[in-house]
N, C-alpha and C positions, 0 to 999 in steps of 0.2 A: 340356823343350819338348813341348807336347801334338802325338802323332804327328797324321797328318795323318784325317781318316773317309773311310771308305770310302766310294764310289758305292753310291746308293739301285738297289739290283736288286727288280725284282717278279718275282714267281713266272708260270710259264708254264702256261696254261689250255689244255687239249683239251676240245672240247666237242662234242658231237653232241644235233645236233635230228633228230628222228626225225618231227616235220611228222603226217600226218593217218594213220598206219604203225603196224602190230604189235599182233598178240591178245597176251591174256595168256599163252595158250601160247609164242607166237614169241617175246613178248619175254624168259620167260622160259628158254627153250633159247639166246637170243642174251646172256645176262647170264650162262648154265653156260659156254659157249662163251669167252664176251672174257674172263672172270675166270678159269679154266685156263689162259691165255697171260697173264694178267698177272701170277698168283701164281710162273707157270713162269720169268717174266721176271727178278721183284723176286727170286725167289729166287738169283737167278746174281749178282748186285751185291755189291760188295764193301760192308762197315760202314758206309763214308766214304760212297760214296755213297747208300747206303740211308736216311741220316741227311738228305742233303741234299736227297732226293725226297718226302722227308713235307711239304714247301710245294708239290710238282706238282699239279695240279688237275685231275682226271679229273672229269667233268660231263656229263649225261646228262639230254635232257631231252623225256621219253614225253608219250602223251597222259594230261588228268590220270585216267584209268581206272586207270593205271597203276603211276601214281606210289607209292599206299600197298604192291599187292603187290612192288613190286620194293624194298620200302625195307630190309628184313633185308639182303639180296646185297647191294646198296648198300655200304650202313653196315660188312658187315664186309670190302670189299673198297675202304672210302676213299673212294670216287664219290659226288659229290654231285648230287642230280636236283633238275631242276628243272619250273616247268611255263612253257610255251607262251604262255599271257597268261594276263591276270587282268582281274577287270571296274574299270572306273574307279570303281564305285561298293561300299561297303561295306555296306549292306543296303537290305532296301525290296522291293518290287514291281517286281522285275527280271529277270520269268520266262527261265528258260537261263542268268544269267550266276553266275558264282562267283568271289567275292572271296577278294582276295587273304590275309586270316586265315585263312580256307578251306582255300584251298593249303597254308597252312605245316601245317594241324590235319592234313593226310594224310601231312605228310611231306617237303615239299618247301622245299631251301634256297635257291633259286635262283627267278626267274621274268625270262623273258622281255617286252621292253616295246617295240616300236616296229618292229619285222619288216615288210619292205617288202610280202609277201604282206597284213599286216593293215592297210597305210594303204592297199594296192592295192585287194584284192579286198574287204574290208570298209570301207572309205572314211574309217577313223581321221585324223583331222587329227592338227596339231603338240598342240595343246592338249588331245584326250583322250589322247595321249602321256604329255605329261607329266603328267596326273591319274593316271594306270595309275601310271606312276612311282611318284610320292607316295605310291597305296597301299601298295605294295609295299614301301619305306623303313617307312612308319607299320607294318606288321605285322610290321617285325623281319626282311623277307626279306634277300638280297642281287639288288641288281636288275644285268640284261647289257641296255644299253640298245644297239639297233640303229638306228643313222642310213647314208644312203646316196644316192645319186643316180640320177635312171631315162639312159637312155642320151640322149634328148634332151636331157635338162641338162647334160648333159657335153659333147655338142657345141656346145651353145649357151653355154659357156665360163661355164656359171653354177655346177659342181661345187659351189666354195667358199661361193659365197653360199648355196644346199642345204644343206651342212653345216656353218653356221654359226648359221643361220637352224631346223636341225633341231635341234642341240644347245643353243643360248641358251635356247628355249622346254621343250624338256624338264628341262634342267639350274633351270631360274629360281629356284624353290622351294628348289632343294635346299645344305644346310646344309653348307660345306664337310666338318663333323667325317664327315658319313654318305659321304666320299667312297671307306672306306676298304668298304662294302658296293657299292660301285658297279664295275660292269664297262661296255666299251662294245665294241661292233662294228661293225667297219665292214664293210659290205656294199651296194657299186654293186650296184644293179637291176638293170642289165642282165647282169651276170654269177651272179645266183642262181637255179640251175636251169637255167640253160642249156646249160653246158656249155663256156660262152663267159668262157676265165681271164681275168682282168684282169692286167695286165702287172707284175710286182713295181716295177718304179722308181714307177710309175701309183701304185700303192698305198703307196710307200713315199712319194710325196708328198702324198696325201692324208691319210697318216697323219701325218706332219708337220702340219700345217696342223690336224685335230684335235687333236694335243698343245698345240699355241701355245691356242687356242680353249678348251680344258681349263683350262688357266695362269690367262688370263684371268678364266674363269668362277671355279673354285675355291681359285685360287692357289698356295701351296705344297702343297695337300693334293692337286692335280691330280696329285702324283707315282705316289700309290699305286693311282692307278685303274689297271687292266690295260686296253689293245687288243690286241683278236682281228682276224684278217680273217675275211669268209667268202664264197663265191661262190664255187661250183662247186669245194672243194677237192676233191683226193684223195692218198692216197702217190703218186703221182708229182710233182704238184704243191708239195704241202705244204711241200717244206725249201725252196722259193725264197721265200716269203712268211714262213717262222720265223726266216731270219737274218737278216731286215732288223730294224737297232737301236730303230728304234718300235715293233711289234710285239712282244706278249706271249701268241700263242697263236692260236689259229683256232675258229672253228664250224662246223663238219662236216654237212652236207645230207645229201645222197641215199647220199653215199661212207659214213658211218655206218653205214648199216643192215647193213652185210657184218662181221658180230663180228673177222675177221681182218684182213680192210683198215683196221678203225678200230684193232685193237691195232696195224700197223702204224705208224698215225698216231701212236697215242699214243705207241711207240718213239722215233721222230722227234722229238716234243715233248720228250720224257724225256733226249733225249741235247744238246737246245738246253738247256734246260732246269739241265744237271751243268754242261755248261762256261759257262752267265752263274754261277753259284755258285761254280764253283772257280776261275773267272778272274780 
Protein backbone atom coordinates (compact mmCIF):
# COMPACT_ATOMS: atom_id res chain seq x y z
CA UNK A 1 0.00 0.00 0.00
CA UNK A 2 1.41 3.41 -1.03
CA UNK A 3 1.87 5.35 2.51
CA UNK A 4 -0.22 8.19 2.47
CA UNK A 5 2.03 12.15 1.19
CA UNK A 6 2.72 14.39 3.20
CA UNK A 7 1.10 17.99 3.52
CA UNK A 8 2.54 20.70 1.05
CA UNK A 9 4.44 23.02 3.90
CA UNK A 10 6.03 26.43 2.33
CA UNK A 11 8.89 27.69 3.83
CA UNK A 12 8.47 30.97 6.16
CA UNK A 13 9.71 34.42 4.77
CA UNK A 14 11.00 37.45 7.17
CA UNK A 15 11.41 40.18 5.20
CA UNK A 16 12.30 43.82 6.02
CA UNK A 17 11.73 46.96 3.59
CA UNK A 18 13.88 49.48 4.71
CA UNK A 19 11.53 52.23 2.61
CA UNK A 20 13.56 55.61 1.63
CA UNK A 21 16.32 54.71 4.90
CA UNK A 22 20.03 53.96 5.47
CA UNK A 23 23.76 55.41 4.11
CA UNK A 24 26.10 52.96 3.12
CA UNK A 25 27.66 53.32 6.27
CA UNK A 26 24.43 52.68 8.40
CA UNK A 27 23.51 50.05 6.52
CA UNK A 28 26.52 48.53 6.60
CA UNK A 29 27.13 48.73 10.58
CA UNK A 30 23.15 47.45 10.64
CA UNK A 31 24.24 44.15 8.39
CA UNK A 32 27.84 43.75 11.00
CA UNK A 33 25.23 44.14 13.84
CA UNK A 34 22.02 41.50 12.55
CA UNK A 35 24.62 39.03 11.26
CA UNK A 36 26.64 38.66 14.75
CA UNK A 37 23.09 37.55 16.39
CA UNK A 38 22.32 35.48 13.48
CA UNK A 39 25.60 33.48 13.21
CA UNK A 40 25.37 33.60 17.31
CA UNK A 41 21.82 32.23 16.87
CA UNK A 42 22.35 29.35 14.11
CA UNK A 43 25.31 28.49 16.00
CA UNK A 44 23.33 27.14 19.16
CA UNK A 45 20.93 24.78 16.78
CA UNK A 46 21.12 21.43 16.89
CA UNK A 47 22.15 19.31 13.21
CA UNK A 48 18.38 18.55 12.80
CA UNK A 49 17.36 21.69 13.03
CA UNK A 50 20.13 23.55 11.18
CA UNK A 51 19.23 21.35 8.31
CA UNK A 52 15.65 22.27 8.24
CA UNK A 53 16.38 26.13 8.41
CA UNK A 54 18.32 26.20 5.18
CA UNK A 55 14.56 26.68 3.46
CA UNK A 56 13.94 29.93 6.23
CA UNK A 57 14.16 33.03 4.14
CA UNK A 58 15.86 35.93 5.55
CA UNK A 59 15.02 39.01 2.88
CA UNK A 60 16.14 42.34 2.91
CA UNK A 61 15.18 44.94 0.85
CA UNK A 62 17.57 48.54 0.67
CA UNK A 63 17.37 51.14 -1.52
CA UNK A 64 18.82 50.03 -4.83
CA UNK A 65 22.26 52.32 -3.82
CA UNK A 66 22.66 49.62 -1.84
CA UNK A 67 21.79 46.63 -2.89
CA UNK A 68 25.41 45.92 -4.83
CA UNK A 69 27.57 46.91 -1.57
CA UNK A 70 25.79 44.93 0.71
CA UNK A 71 25.66 41.80 -1.58
CA UNK A 72 29.13 39.94 -0.15
CA UNK A 73 27.38 40.09 3.81
CA UNK A 74 24.41 38.93 2.00
CA UNK A 75 25.31 36.12 0.21
CA UNK A 76 27.60 34.73 2.88
CA UNK A 77 25.16 35.19 5.70
CA UNK A 78 22.05 33.50 3.28
CA UNK A 79 19.88 36.81 3.00
CA UNK A 80 18.44 37.45 0.10
CA UNK A 81 17.82 41.42 -1.05
CA UNK A 82 15.84 42.75 -2.80
CA UNK A 83 14.90 46.10 -4.49
CA UNK A 84 11.79 48.33 -3.75
CA UNK A 85 10.39 48.53 -7.47
CA UNK A 86 11.36 48.48 -10.76
CA UNK A 87 10.30 50.40 -13.78
CA UNK A 88 7.47 48.89 -15.95
CA UNK A 89 9.47 49.45 -18.79
CA UNK A 90 12.68 47.72 -20.06
CA UNK A 91 14.50 50.34 -21.97
CA UNK A 92 14.28 53.53 -23.97
CA UNK A 93 13.97 57.11 -22.84
CA UNK A 94 12.82 56.72 -19.40
CA UNK A 95 15.00 59.26 -17.72
CA UNK A 96 15.22 58.05 -13.62
CA UNK A 97 13.73 54.74 -14.10
CA UNK A 98 15.64 51.37 -13.78
CA UNK A 99 14.66 48.15 -14.90
CA UNK A 100 14.18 45.37 -13.79
CA UNK A 101 17.49 43.27 -15.64
CA UNK A 102 19.15 46.27 -13.88
CA UNK A 103 18.28 45.11 -10.65
CA UNK A 104 19.14 41.66 -10.95
CA UNK A 105 22.93 42.98 -12.77
CA UNK A 106 23.55 44.67 -9.12
CA UNK A 107 22.56 41.77 -7.34
CA UNK A 108 19.34 41.64 -6.44
CA UNK A 109 16.98 38.44 -6.01
CA UNK A 110 14.06 39.66 -5.07
CA UNK A 111 11.87 42.93 -6.32
CA UNK A 112 9.06 44.33 -4.90
CA UNK A 113 5.79 45.23 -7.03
CA UNK A 114 2.55 46.97 -6.00
CA UNK A 115 3.37 48.60 -2.24
CA UNK A 116 0.26 50.68 -1.29
CA UNK A 117 2.85 53.90 -0.71
CA UNK A 118 3.49 53.39 -4.79
CA UNK A 119 -0.27 53.16 -6.08
CA UNK A 120 -0.69 55.92 -3.36
CA UNK A 121 1.88 58.41 -3.42
CA UNK A 122 2.89 57.79 -7.00
CA UNK A 123 -0.57 57.03 -8.62
CA UNK A 124 0.48 53.39 -10.07
CA UNK A 125 -2.75 51.80 -11.26
CA UNK A 126 -3.77 47.83 -11.14
CA UNK A 127 -2.30 47.56 -14.86
CA UNK A 128 1.29 49.26 -14.26
CA UNK A 129 1.25 46.67 -11.56
CA UNK A 130 0.94 44.10 -13.23
CA UNK A 131 3.42 45.35 -16.22
CA UNK A 132 6.24 45.98 -13.13
CA UNK A 133 5.20 42.32 -12.56
CA UNK A 134 5.85 40.80 -15.87
CA UNK A 135 9.13 42.60 -15.82
CA UNK A 136 10.41 41.15 -13.00
CA UNK A 137 9.18 37.31 -13.99
CA UNK A 138 10.75 38.10 -17.59
CA UNK A 139 14.27 39.00 -15.91
CA UNK A 140 14.60 35.87 -13.85
CA UNK A 141 13.76 37.92 -10.56
CA UNK A 142 11.44 36.50 -7.81
CA UNK A 143 8.65 38.83 -7.53
CA UNK A 144 6.63 39.62 -3.55
CA UNK A 145 3.59 41.18 -5.16
CA UNK A 146 1.69 43.56 -2.41
CA UNK A 147 -2.08 43.85 -2.67
CA UNK A 148 -4.24 45.58 0.22
CA UNK A 149 -7.19 47.75 0.89
CA UNK A 150 -7.25 51.73 2.02
CA UNK A 151 -9.54 51.82 5.31
CA UNK A 152 -12.45 53.17 3.37
CA UNK A 153 -12.79 50.10 1.47
CA UNK A 154 -12.95 48.21 4.15
CA UNK A 155 -15.69 50.05 5.63
CA UNK A 156 -17.51 50.18 2.77
CA UNK A 157 -17.41 46.38 2.89
CA UNK A 158 -15.73 46.23 -0.56
CA UNK A 159 -12.22 44.51 1.16
CA UNK A 160 -12.81 41.51 -1.20
CA UNK A 161 -13.81 42.96 -4.13
CA UNK A 162 -10.07 45.26 -3.73
CA UNK A 163 -8.30 42.10 -3.34
CA UNK A 164 -9.57 40.35 -5.92
CA UNK A 165 -9.91 42.94 -8.48
CA UNK A 166 -5.92 43.73 -7.17
CA UNK A 167 -4.77 40.18 -7.69
CA UNK A 168 -6.81 39.07 -11.00
CA UNK A 169 -5.11 42.04 -12.98
CA UNK A 170 -1.67 41.71 -11.62
CA UNK A 171 -1.64 37.84 -11.60
CA UNK A 172 -3.43 37.74 -15.53
CA UNK A 173 -0.32 37.36 -17.51
CA UNK A 174 1.34 35.18 -15.21
CA UNK A 175 2.13 31.44 -16.16
CA UNK A 176 0.97 29.26 -13.48
CA UNK A 177 4.77 27.30 -13.81
CA UNK A 178 6.48 31.00 -12.73
CA UNK A 179 4.15 30.64 -9.48
CA UNK A 180 6.92 28.86 -7.78
CA UNK A 181 9.17 32.82 -8.07
CA UNK A 182 6.13 34.46 -6.73
CA UNK A 183 5.54 35.73 -3.36
CA UNK A 184 2.50 37.94 -2.13
CA UNK A 185 1.59 40.27 0.70
CA UNK A 186 -0.88 41.30 2.14
CA UNK A 187 -0.90 44.79 3.52
CA UNK A 188 -4.24 46.92 4.46
CA UNK A 189 -3.43 50.54 3.98
CA UNK A 190 -4.55 51.70 6.58
CA UNK A 191 -2.47 49.63 8.84
CA UNK A 192 1.09 50.54 7.02
CA UNK A 193 2.97 52.98 9.02
CA UNK A 194 0.65 53.78 11.10
CA UNK A 195 0.99 52.10 13.88
CA UNK A 196 -2.51 50.98 13.71
CA UNK A 197 -2.34 46.55 14.04
CA UNK A 198 -4.76 44.98 12.00
CA UNK A 199 -6.52 42.44 14.00
CA UNK A 200 -5.12 38.69 13.38
CA UNK A 201 -8.69 36.91 12.78
CA UNK A 202 -9.19 40.43 10.33
CA UNK A 203 -6.07 39.20 8.60
CA UNK A 204 -6.49 35.56 8.95
CA UNK A 205 -9.73 36.20 6.78
CA UNK A 206 -8.36 38.15 4.37
CA UNK A 207 -5.85 35.77 3.92
CA UNK A 208 -8.13 33.15 3.38
CA UNK A 209 -10.04 34.68 0.68
CA UNK A 210 -6.54 35.43 -1.15
CA UNK A 211 -5.74 31.78 -0.98
CA UNK A 212 -9.15 30.76 -2.55
CA UNK A 213 -8.45 33.87 -5.21
CA UNK A 214 -4.76 32.27 -5.72
CA UNK A 215 -6.42 28.62 -6.46
CA UNK A 216 -8.44 30.10 -8.77
CA UNK A 217 -6.15 32.20 -10.70
CA UNK A 218 -3.06 29.67 -10.74
CA UNK A 219 -4.56 26.42 -9.56
CA UNK A 220 -2.62 23.76 -8.02
CA UNK A 221 0.46 25.71 -8.38
CA UNK A 222 -1.31 28.54 -6.07
CA UNK A 223 0.25 26.09 -3.32
CA UNK A 224 3.75 27.06 -3.46
CA UNK A 225 3.33 30.89 -3.52
CA UNK A 226 4.10 32.10 0.14
CA UNK A 227 1.76 34.99 2.14
CA UNK A 228 3.34 37.49 4.24
CA UNK A 229 1.42 40.04 6.33
CA UNK A 230 2.65 43.41 6.62
CA UNK A 231 1.44 46.64 8.38
CA UNK A 232 2.81 48.02 11.28
CA UNK A 233 4.63 44.69 12.41
CA UNK A 234 6.94 44.45 15.18
CA UNK A 235 8.28 41.54 17.90
CA UNK A 236 5.52 42.25 19.91
CA UNK A 237 3.22 41.81 17.42
CA UNK A 238 4.68 39.40 15.17
CA UNK A 239 3.83 35.81 16.69
CA UNK A 240 0.02 36.69 16.58
CA UNK A 241 0.04 37.17 12.68
CA UNK A 242 3.02 33.87 12.15
CA UNK A 243 0.64 31.25 13.63
CA UNK A 244 -2.24 31.78 11.65
CA UNK A 245 -2.33 28.48 9.14
CA UNK A 246 -2.44 30.99 5.79
CA UNK A 247 0.37 32.94 6.59
CA UNK A 248 3.86 32.18 5.70
CA UNK A 249 5.93 35.01 7.04
CA UNK A 250 5.76 38.96 7.29
CA UNK A 251 7.34 42.23 5.83
CA UNK A 252 8.82 44.26 8.46
CA UNK A 253 8.52 48.51 7.99
CA UNK A 254 9.92 50.81 10.15
CA UNK A 255 10.36 47.76 12.96
CA UNK A 256 13.41 46.56 10.58
CA UNK A 257 15.52 49.16 10.79
CA UNK A 258 16.58 48.24 14.60
CA UNK A 259 19.25 45.22 13.55
CA UNK A 260 18.20 43.65 17.08
CA UNK A 261 14.39 43.96 16.98
CA UNK A 262 14.47 42.58 13.30
CA UNK A 263 16.91 39.47 14.74
CA UNK A 264 14.15 39.17 17.11
CA UNK A 265 11.77 38.84 14.50
CA UNK A 266 13.67 36.66 12.58
CA UNK A 267 13.91 34.34 15.92
CA UNK A 268 10.15 34.25 15.75
CA UNK A 269 9.95 33.33 12.17
CA UNK A 270 12.76 30.68 12.78
CA UNK A 271 11.00 28.97 15.64
CA UNK A 272 7.33 28.97 13.48
CA UNK A 273 9.22 28.20 10.81
CA UNK A 274 11.08 24.39 12.90
CA UNK A 275 7.80 23.26 14.18
CA UNK A 276 5.61 23.60 10.44
CA UNK A 277 8.75 21.13 9.37
CA UNK A 278 8.94 19.03 12.13
CA UNK A 279 5.34 18.69 12.59
Amino acid sequence: MKPPSQPFRRSVHIAANWKLNQSRAEAAAWMREFVAHLRQGWDELSPESARLLQTFRILIFPTLTLIEPLQEMARRARIELGAQDVSRFERGAYTGEVAAWQVREVGAVWALVGHSERRRIFGESDEVVAEKLGRVLDAGLRGMLLVGETLKEREAGRTEEVLRRQLSTALEGVEPADAIRLALAYEPVWAVGTGRNADPELVREAAAFIRGVLEEILGEDARFVPLLYGGSVNPENLLGYLVLEQLDGALIGGASLDPGDFWEMVKLGAAVHLRRFQG
